[in-house]
C-alpha positions as CSV (number, residue, x, y, z in Angstrom):
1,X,-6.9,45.1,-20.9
2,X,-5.4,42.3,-20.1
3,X,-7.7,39.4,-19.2
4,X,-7.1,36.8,-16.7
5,X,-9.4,33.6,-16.4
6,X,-11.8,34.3,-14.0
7,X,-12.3,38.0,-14.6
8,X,-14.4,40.1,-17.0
9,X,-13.0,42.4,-19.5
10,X,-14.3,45.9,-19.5
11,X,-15.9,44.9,-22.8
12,X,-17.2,42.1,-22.1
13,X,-18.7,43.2,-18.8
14,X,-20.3,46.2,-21.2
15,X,-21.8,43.4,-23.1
16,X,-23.3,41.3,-20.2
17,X,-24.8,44.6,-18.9
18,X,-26.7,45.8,-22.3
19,X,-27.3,42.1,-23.5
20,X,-28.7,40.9,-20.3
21,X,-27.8,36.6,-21.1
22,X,-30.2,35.0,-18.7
23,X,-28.2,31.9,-18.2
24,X,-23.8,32.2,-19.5
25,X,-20.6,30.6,-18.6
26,X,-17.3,32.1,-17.8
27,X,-14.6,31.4,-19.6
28,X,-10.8,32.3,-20.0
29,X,-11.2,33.6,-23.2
30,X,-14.6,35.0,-22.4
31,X,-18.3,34.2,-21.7
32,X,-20.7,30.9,-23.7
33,X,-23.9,32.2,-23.9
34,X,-26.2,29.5,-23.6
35,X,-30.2,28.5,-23.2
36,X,-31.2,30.2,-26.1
37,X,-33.6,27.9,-27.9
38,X,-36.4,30.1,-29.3
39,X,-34.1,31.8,-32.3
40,X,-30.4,31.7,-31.7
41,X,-29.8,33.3,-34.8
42,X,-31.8,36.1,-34.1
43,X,-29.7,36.2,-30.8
44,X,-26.4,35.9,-32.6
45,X,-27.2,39.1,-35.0
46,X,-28.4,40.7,-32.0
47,X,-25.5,40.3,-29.9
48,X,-23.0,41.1,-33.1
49,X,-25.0,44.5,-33.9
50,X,-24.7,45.3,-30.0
51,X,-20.8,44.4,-30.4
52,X,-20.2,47.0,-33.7
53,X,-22.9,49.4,-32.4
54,X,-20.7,49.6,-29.2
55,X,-17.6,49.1,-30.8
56,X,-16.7,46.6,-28.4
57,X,-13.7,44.9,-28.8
58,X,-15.4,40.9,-29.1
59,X,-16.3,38.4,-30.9
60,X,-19.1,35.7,-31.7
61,X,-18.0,32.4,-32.0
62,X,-20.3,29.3,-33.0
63,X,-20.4,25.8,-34.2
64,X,-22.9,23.3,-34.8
65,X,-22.8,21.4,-31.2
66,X,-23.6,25.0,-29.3
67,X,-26.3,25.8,-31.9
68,X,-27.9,22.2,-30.7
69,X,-28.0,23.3,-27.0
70,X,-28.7,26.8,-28.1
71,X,-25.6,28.5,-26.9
72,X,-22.8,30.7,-28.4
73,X,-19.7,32.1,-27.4
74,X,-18.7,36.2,-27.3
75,X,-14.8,36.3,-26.8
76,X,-12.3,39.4,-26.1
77,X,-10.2,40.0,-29.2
């Protein structure tokens, strides 16, 4: 599926439903996860196990600066 900025893949809108991201941002490539302070690392194996167990077609993307503000990014392939 071809996907526009400003709407959600099928995927992706699979993954918002099971994942349930209290607070994420849309954008054209797909969503930034963010407010995730407590373990983000625990939340970034979580949401790439929910990805392969779904066989979703995402990814998780990361750098230092999100980790800081707790955030990460889950973009369509």
């Amino acid at each position: 599926m071809e996907n526009k900025p400003g709407k959600i893949s099928t995927d992706l809108q699979k993954f918002i439903d099971k994942f349930e991201p209290a607070k994420f941002k849309l954008m054209a490539k797909g969503i930034e996860i963010r407010g995730i302070h407590n373990n983000i690392h625990r939340s970034i194996s979580s949401a790439k196990e929910l990805i392969e167990k779904m066989n979703l077609k995402l990814t998780i993307s990361h750098n230092a600066e999100m980790v800081s503000y707790g955030g990460f990014e889950v973009n369509n392939l």
